[in-house]
N, C-alpha and C positions, 0 to 999 in steps of 0.2 A: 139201239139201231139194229133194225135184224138186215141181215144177210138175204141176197138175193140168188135164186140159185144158175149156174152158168148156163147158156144154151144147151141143150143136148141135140142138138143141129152142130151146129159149129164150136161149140166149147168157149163159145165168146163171155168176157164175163160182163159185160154192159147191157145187162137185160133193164127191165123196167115193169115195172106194173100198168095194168092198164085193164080198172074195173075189176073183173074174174081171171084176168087172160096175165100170162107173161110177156114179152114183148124182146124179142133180140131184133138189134136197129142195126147189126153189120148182115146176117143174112133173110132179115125179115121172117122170120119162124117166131107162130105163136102157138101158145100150147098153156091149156089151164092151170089153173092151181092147186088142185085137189089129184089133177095126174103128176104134178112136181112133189107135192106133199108125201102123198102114196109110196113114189118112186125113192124120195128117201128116206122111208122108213123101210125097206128091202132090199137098198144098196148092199152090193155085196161087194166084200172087201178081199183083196186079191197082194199078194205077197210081192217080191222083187221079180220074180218068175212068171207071174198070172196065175198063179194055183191060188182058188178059191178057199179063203180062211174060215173056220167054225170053231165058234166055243170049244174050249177043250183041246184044241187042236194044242203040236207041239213044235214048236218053230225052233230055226237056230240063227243067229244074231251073224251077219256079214260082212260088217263093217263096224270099226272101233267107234265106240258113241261113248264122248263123252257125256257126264252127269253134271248139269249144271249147277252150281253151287255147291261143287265138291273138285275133290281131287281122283277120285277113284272115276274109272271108265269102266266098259262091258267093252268085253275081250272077243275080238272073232272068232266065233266058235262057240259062241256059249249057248247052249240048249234050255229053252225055256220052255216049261210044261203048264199044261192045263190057262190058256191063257182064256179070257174072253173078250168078244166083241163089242165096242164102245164108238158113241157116233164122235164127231171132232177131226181133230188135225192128227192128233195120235191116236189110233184107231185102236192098238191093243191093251187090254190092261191084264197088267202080270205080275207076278211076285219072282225076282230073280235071285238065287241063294250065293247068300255071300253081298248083297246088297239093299234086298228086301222089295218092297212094292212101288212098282214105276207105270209112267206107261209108254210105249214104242210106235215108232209110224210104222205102218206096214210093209213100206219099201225098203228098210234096214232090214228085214228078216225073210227065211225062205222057211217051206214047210220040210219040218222033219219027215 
């Protein structure tokens, strides 16, 4: 089943297909598909702050995140290097030392 993408009017997430076009049914904003397509593959991914994230960049972790399926956590404060940009729910992918290769939302970390 694929995912439909939310208004960029209203942020409503009960859009709909219809044909070429999207369709949001709370503020009636339609808008094609090939501009929604477009539009996320050039999303830009923005930290706990709004600062604008890019490969390479080096973040610091703000909040204790636990590791699912383990006992060890990432400790507020921990500085991650050289991270890059991944599409999804966890938007960074990074190698954290002392735990190895994970990946993070964007909203846990702020730019170094």
């Amino acid at each position: 089943m694929t995912t439909l993408p939310k208004c960029p009017s209203c942020s409503s997430k009960y859009t709909y297909e219809d044909g070429e076009m999207y369709v949001c049914p709370e503020c009636a904003h339609e808008w094609a598909k090939a501009a929604a397509e477009s539009a996320e593959a050039y999303s830009v991914v923005r930290d706990a702050f709004g600062n604008v994230l890019n490969d390479g960049d080096s973040v610091t972790v703000i909040k204790d995140l636990k590791i699912k399926g383990s006992s060890a956590v990432v400790k507020v404060g921990t500085r991650v290097r050289n991270i890059r940009i991944v599409s999804g729910d966890h938007d960074i992918d990074c190698k954290i030392d002392g735990i190895g290769a994970m990946q993070l939302k964007s909203e846990f970390v702020k730019k170094a």
